[in-house]
C-alpha positions in Angstrom: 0.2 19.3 -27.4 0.8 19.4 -23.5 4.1 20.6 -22.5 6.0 18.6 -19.9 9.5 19.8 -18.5 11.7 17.4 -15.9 14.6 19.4 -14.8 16.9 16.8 -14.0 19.3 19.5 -12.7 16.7 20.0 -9.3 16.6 16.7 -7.3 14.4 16.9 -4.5 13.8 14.0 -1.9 14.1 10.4 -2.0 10.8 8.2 -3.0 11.1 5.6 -0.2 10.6 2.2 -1.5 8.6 1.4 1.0 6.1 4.0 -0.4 5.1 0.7 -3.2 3.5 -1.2 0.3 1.1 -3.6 0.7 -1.8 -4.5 3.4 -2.4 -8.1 4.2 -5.2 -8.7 6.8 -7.0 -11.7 8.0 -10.0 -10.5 6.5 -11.8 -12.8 3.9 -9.8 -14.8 1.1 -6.1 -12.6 2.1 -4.5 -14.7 4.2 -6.1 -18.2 3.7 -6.2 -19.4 -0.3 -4.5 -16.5 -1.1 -1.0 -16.5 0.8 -1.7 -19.3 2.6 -2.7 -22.3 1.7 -1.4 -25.0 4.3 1.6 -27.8 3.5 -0.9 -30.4 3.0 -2.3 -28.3 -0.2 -2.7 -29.7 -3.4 -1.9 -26.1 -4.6 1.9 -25.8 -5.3 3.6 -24.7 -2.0 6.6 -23.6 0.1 5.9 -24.8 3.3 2.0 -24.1 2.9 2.9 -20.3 0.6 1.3 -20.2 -2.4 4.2 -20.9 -5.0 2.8 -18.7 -7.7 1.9 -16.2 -5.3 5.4 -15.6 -3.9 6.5 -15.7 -7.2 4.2 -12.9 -8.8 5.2 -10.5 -5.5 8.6 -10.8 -6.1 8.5 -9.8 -9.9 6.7 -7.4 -8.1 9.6 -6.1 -6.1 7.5 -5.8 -3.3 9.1 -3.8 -0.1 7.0 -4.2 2.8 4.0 -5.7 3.9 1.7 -4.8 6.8 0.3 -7.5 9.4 -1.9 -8.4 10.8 -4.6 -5.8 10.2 -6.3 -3.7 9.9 -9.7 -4.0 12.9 -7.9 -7.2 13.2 -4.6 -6.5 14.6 -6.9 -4.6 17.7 -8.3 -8.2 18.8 -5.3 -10.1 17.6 -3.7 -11.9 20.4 -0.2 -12.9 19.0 0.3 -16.3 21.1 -2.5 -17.7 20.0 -0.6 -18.3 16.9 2.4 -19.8 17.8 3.7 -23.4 18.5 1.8 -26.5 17.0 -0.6 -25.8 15.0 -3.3 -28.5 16.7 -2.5 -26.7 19.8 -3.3 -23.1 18.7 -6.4 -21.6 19.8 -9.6 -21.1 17.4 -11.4 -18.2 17.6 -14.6 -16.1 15.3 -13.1 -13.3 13.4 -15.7 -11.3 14.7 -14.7 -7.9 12.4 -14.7 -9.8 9.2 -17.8 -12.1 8.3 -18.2 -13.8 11.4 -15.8 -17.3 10.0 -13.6 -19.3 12.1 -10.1 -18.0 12.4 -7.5 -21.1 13.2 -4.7 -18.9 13.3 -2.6 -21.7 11.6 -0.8 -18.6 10.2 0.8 -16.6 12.9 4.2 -15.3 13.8 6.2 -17.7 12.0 4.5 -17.9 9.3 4.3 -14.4 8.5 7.9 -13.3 9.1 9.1 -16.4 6.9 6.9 -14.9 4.6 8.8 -11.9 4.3 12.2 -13.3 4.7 11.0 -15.4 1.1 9.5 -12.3 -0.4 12.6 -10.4 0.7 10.6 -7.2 2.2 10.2 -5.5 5.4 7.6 -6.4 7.7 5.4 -4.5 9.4 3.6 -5.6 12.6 0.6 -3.7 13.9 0.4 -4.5 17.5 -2.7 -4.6 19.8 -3.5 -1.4 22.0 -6.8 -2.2 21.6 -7.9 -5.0 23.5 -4.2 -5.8 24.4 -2.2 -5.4 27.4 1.6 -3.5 27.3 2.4 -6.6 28.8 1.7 -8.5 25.7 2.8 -6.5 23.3 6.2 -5.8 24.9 6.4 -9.7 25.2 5.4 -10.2 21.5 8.3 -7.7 20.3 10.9 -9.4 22.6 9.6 -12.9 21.1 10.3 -11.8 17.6 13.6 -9.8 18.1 15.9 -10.7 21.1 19.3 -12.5 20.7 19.9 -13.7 24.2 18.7 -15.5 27.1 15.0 -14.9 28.3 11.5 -16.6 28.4 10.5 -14.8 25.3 13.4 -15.9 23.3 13.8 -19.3 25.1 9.7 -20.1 23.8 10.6 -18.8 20.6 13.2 -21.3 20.1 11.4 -24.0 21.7 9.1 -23.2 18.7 11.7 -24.0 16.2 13.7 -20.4 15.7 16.8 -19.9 16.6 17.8 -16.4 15.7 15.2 -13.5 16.3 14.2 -11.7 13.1 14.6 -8.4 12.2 11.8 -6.2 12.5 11.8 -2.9 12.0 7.7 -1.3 11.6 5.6 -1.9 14.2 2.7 0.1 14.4 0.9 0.8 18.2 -2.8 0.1 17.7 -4.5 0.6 14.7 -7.7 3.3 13.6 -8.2 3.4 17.5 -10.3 6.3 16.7 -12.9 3.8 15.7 -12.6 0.0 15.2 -9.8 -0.1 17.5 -11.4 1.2 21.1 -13.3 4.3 19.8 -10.4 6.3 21.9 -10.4 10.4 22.0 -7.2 11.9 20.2 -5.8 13.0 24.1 -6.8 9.6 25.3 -5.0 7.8 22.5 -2.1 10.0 22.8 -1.4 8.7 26.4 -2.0 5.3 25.7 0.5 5.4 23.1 2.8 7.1 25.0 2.6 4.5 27.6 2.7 1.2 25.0 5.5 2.5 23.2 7.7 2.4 26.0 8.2 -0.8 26.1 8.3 -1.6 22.4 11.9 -1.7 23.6 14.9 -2.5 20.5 17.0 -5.4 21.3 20.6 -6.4 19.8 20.7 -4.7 16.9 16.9 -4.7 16.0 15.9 -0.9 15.9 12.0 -0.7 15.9 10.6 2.2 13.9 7.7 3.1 15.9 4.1 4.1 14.5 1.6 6.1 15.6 -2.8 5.4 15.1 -3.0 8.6 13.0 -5.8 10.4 11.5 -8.9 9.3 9.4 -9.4 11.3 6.6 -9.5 15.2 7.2 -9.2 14.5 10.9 -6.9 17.6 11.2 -7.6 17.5 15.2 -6.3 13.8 15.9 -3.1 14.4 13.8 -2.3 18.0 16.0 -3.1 16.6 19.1 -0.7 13.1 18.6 2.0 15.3 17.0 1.7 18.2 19.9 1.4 15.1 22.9 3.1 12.1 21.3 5.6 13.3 18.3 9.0 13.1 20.5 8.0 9.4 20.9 7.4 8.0 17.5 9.1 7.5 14.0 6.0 7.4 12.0 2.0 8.8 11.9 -0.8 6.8 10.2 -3.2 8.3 7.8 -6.3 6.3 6.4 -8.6 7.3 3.2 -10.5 4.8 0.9 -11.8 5.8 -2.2 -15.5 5.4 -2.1 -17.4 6.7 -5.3 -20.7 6.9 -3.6 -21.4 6.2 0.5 -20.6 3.5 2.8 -24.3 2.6 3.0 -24.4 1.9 -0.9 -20.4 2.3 -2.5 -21.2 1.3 -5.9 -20.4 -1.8 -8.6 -16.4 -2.4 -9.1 -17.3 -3.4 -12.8 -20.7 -1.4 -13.6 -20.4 1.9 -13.9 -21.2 5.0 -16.9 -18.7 8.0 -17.6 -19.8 9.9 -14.7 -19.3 7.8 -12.3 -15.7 6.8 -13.3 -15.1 10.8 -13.2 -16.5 11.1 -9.8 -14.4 8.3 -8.5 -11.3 9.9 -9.9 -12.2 13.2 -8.6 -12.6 11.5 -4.9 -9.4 9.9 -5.4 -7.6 13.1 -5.9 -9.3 14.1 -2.4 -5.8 12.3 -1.4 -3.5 15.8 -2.6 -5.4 18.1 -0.3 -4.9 15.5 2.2 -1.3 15.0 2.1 -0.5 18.8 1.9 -2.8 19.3 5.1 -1.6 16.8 7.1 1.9 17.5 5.9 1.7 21.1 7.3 0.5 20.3 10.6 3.0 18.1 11.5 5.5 20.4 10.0 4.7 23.1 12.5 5.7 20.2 15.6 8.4 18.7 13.0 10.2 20.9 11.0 12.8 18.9 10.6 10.5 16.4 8.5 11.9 13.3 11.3 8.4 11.7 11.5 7.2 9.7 7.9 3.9 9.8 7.0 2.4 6.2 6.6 -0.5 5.7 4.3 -1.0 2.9 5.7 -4.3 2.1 4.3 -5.6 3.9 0.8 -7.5 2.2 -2.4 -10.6 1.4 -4.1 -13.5 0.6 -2.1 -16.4 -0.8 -3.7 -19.5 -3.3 -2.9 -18.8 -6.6 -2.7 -19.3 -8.8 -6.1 -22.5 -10.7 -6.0 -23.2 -13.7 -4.3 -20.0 -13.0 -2.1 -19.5 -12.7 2.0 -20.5 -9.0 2.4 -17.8 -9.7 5.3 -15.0 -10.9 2.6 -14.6 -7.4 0.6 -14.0 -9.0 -2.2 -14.2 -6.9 -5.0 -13.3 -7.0 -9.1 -9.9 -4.6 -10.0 -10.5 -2.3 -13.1 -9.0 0.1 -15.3 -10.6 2.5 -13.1 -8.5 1.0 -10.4 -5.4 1.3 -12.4 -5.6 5.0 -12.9 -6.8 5.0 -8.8 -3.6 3.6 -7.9 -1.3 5.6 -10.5 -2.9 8.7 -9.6 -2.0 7.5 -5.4 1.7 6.3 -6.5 2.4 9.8 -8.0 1.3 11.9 -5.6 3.1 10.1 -2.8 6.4 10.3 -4.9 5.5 13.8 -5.3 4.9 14.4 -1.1 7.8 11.7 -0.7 9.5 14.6 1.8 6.8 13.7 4.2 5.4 10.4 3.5 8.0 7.6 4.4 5.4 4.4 3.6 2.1 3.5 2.0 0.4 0.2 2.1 -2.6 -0.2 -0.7 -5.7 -2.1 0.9 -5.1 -5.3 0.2 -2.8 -7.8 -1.1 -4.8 -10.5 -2.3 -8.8 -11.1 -2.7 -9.3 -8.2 -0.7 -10.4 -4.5 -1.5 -8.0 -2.9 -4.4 -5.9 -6.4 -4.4 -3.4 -6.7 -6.8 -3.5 -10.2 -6.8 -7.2 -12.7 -7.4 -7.0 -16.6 -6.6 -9.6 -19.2 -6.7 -8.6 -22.6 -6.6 -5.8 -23.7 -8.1 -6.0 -20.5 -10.5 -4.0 -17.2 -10.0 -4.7 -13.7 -11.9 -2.9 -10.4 -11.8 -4.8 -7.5 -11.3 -4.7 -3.9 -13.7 -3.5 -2.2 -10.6 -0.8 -5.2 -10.0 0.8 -3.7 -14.0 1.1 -0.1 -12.2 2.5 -1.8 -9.5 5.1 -3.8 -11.6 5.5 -0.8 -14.0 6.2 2.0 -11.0 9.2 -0.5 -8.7 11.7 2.0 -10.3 10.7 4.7 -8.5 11.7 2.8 -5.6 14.8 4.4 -3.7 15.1 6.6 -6.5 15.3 10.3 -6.5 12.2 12.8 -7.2 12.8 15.1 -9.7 11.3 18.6 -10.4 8.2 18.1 -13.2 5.3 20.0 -14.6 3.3 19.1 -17.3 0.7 21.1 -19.1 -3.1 19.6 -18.3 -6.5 20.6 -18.7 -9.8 19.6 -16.9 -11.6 17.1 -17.9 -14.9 15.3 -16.5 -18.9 15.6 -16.2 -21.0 18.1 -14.1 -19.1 18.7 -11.2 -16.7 16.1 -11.7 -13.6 17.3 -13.0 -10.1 16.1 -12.9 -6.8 17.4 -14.4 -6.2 15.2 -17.5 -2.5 14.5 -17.1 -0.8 13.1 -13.5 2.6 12.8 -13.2 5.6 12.5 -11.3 9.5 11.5 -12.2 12.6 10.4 -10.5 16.4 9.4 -11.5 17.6 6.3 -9.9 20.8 5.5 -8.8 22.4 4.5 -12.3 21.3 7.7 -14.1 18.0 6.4 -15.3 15.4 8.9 -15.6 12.1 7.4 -14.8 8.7 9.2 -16.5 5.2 7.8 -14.7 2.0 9.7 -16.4 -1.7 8.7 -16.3 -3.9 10.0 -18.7 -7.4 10.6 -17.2 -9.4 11.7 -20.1 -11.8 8.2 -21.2 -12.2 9.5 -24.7 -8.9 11.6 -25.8 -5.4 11.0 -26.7 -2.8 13.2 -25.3 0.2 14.5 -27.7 3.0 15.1 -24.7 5.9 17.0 -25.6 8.6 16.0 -23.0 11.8 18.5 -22.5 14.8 17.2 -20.4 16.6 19.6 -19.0 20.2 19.4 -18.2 20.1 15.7 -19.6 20.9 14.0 -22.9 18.8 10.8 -23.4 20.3 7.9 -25.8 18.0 5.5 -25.2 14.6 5.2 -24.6 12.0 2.4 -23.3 8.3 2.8 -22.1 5.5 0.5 -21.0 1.7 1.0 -21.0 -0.9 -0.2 -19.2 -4.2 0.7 -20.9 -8.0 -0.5 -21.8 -12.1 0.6 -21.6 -12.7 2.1 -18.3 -14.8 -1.4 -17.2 -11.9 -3.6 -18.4 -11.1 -6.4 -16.1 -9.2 -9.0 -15.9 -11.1 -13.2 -14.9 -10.3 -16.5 -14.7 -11.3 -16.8 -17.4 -9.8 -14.1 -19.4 -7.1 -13.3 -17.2 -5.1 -11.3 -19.8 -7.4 -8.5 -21.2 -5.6 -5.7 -19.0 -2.0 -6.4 -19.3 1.4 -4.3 -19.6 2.4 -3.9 -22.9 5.2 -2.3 -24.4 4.3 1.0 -25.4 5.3 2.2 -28.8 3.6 5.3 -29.5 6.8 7.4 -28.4 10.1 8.6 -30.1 13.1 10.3 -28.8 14.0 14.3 -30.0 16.7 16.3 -29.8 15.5 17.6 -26.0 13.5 14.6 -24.9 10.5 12.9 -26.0 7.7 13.3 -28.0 4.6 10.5 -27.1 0.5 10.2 -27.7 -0.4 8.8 -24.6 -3.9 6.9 -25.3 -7.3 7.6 -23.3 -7.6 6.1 -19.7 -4.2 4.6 -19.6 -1.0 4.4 -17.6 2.5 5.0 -19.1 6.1 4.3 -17.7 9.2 5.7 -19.4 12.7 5.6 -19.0 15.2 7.2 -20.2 19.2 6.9 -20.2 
C-alpha cells in the first residue's frame, strides 16, 4: 500500500487558472468546422460558433485561449480580417497544408469568442514578418477607449467599446518557424516591438516573450539576461513525440512498450521546468516573470487518409495520463509557471474536442480537463506519495503522479494518475492538520488504446469513482491500472 501524506498545514503557491489553457490555431479543422462554422451553417450556431462547441468549453471552465497561432500568428496580418467579410483578403496558409485561408474569422470573431466562453484571450502578435507599426496599430484597434484612427475603424466595423485584453505574446518560436532569429537577435527585436505594445485606459497588457524550445537553456539566459526587465511572461515549447519527427508513431496503435516510452518522454517536462525555472531565477529572484507553456501535448502521425498538413490525430488513454501527468507537474512548479496552453483545442494535435459534421465528441484528455478545473485559483499544497518504477527496458516511469490543492471554500482537491497498465494501486491517504466529513472522487480510466468515435463516442468517459472510503486520517482508495483519479475532500 503506497503511502500519501497532504499536509494541509503547508500552503505553497497559487495554481493559476490560466495554467488549464488552450491553443487554437488556424491550422487544419481548429478554427473552421470546429469553432467556426459560419452564420449561414446548418450546424447549430451563435453568430457562426458552434453551439455545442461553446457549450462543452464552458462545462469546461475554460480560462484562456491562445490566438492565432502557433507558425501562423508569424504571417498573420491582423487587418486582413476585419470589416466585411466579402471584402477580406484570401490568402494560402502556407504553414499548414497549403488550403485557402478566407480569414472570415478574425479579430471580431475571436474576441467575441472569448467574451461567450468567458476566458482570457491571448493574442500572439507578428514579429515575424510584421512591422512594429502593425502590431502597435493592432493592439490600439482592440483596446483604446478614445478618439483615434484605430479605434474610429474599429467602430466603423461595428464595436463600440475596445475589449480587454490582457496576453499578448511578441512573436512566436522565432527561433525557427518564426524568422529563424539568434537568441541576441531576438532579444533586440523584442525589446524594440514591445515598446509600443502600449496599455490604453485601463487595459494593462501582460507582455510575452518567444522563449525557449525544449532544453534550449542558452535562448531562455540570453532573453532573461537582455530582455527580462521588459516582459511579464517567457515561452517554453515541448511536444511529446514517442519516436522522431520523421516517423512519430500511431495515436491508436501501439504495444506496452511504447506507451512506457511515451510516458517516459512526457516526464522529460519535470527536468524541463526545474531547469528553466532556475535560470530565470538567477535574473528573477523575485519569481515577477510566469512561465508560459504555451504549447505542450501529444504529438503523433496524422490518422490515415488525412491532410498530413491538418495534424489531425485520435486522443487516447495514453493521452489522458499525458495530460494528467502535464497538469500535475505545472500545479506542482505553479511558483514559476503562470500559463499553459495544451496543443490544440479542437481537431488538432492533443485536442480535447473532435467534430465532423454535424457530430461532436469529447476527448479522454477533455475528462482530465473537466475533472482538474478545481485546481484552478486554488492553493498548492505540500504532498508526497509513496511510488515505485514501473515500465520496459529502459522505459521506466514512477507509478503514482500527484499533486493537491485547497480552494478557496476549504475543499481539499486530490489529482493522482496511476501509470502502471497492468496493477492496481492500494493508496493510503493521511490529511494532516485536516478533518474530512465528506468525500467525492471521479475517475477517468480504460485500456491503454481506448478511444473515443463517432461512433462510439462514450467508451472513455468520467465516471464516478467508487473504489474509495474515508478513515479516521483521510482516505483509503485502489486506484485501477492506467487511470486518472480526482478527489475532494471537505
Amino acid at each position: 500500500m503506497a503511502k500519501y501524506i497532504i499536509n494541509v498545514d503547508k500552503t505553497k503557491s497559487q495554481i493559476s487558472k490560466h495554467i488549464y489553457g488552450h491553443f487554437s490555431e488556424h491550422l487544419g479543422r481548429c478554427i473552421y468546422e470546429g469553432l467556426w462554422v459560419g452564420k449561414d451553417s446548418v450546424i447549430p450556431n451563435k453568430d457562426g460558433l458552434r453551439i455545442d462547441v461553446l457549450e462543452a468549453l464552458k462545462h469546461m471552465k475554460i480560462p484562456v485561449l491562445r490566438w492565432p497561432g502557433g507558425c501562423f500568428a508569424d504571417e498573420y496580418h491582423w487587418r486582413d480580417g476585419i470589416g466585411p467579410n466579402n471584402k477580406r483578403k484570401k490568402m494560402i496558409n502556407t504553414h499548414w497544408g497549403g488550403v485557402l485561408e478566407d480569414n472570415s474569422f478574425g479579430t471580431h470573431e475571436f474576441l467575441e469568442l472569448c467574451e461567450e466562453l468567458g476566458c482570457e484571450p491571448y493574442i500572439n502578435g507578428n514579429l515575424g514578418s510584421g512591422t512594429v507599426q502593425e502590431m502597435s496599430e493592432w493592439v490600439e484597434y482592440m483596446t483604446f477607449d478614445g478618439i483615434s484612427p484605430m479605434a474610429e475603424l474599429r467602430k466603423e466595423n461595428g464595436r463600440e467599446k475596445p475589449w480587454n485584453v490582457k496576453y499578448f505574446g511578441v512573436g512566436n518560436e522565432n527561433w525557427g518557424c518564426g524568422g529563424n532569429m539568434r537568441p541576441e537577435y531576438y532579444a533586440d527585436e523584442y525589446r524594440r516591438y514591445q515598446t509600443y505594445v502600449r496599455n490604453y485606459s485601463s487595459n494593462e497588457i501582460y507582455k510575452i516573450a518567444c522563449g525557449a524550445s525544449v532544453e534550449d537553456y542558452k535562448w531562455t539566459e540570453v532573453l532573461m539576461e537582455r530582455a527580462g526587465g521588459y516582459m511579464k511572461g517567457l515561452s517554453l515549447h515541448y511536444y511529446t513525440v514517442p519516436d522522431s519527427w520523421e516517423g512519430k508513431g500511431s495515436a491508436t496503435k501501439f504495444d506496452e512498450e511504447k506507451y512506457y516510452k511515451t510516458l517516459k518522454k512526457t516526464m522529460f517536462m519535470e527536468e524541463l521546468l526545474t531547469k528553466h525555472s532556475n535560470i530565470m531565477d538567477k535574473y528573477d529572484p523575485d519569481k515577477k516573470v510566469g512561465m508560459m507553456v504555451d504549447e505542450w501535448g501529444s504529438w503523433y502521425d496524422v490518422e490515415p487518409g488525412t491532410n498530413p498538413g491538418f495534424l489531425y490525430q485520435q486522443n487516447t488513454m495514453r493521452d489522458a495520463l499525458i495530460a494528467g501527468i502535464n497538469l500535475n507537474l505545472f500545479n506542482k512548479h505553479s511558483d514559476r509557471v503562470h500559463m499553459a496552453n495544451i496543443a490544440q483545442l479542437i481537431n488538432v494535435l492533443q485536442a480535447v474536442i473532435l467534430t465532423e459534421g454535424e457530430k461532436m465528441i469529447l476527448t479522454p484528455t477533455y475528462h482530465v480537463f473537466d475533472m482538474y478545473s478545481v485546481h484552478q485559483d486554488a492553493t498548492l499544497l505540500e504532498s508526497y506519495i509513496e511510488s515505485e518504477e514501473v515500465g520496459i527496458n529502459e522505459w521506466k516511469v514512477s507509478d503514482l503522479i500527484e499533486s493537491a490543492s485547497i480552494d478557496k471554500d476549504g475543499r481539499v482537491n486530490i489529482t493522482i494518475c496511476n501509470l502502471d497498465i497492468s496493477k492496481s494501486k492500494e493508496i493510503n491517504g493521511e490529511l494532516l492538520h485536516f478533518k474530512a466529513k465528506m468525500i467525492d472522487a471521479k475517475i477517468v480510466t480504460g485500456e491503454m488504446t481506448g478511444h473515443n468515435t463517432f461512433e462510439t463516442p462514450n467508451n472513455v468517459v468520467c465516471e464516478n469513482f467508487k473504489d474509495i472510503n474515508l478513515t479516521d486520517t483521510g482516505f483509503k482508495a485502489v486506484i485501477p491500472p492506467c487511470s486518472v483519479v480526482r478527489i475532494t475532500l471537505e
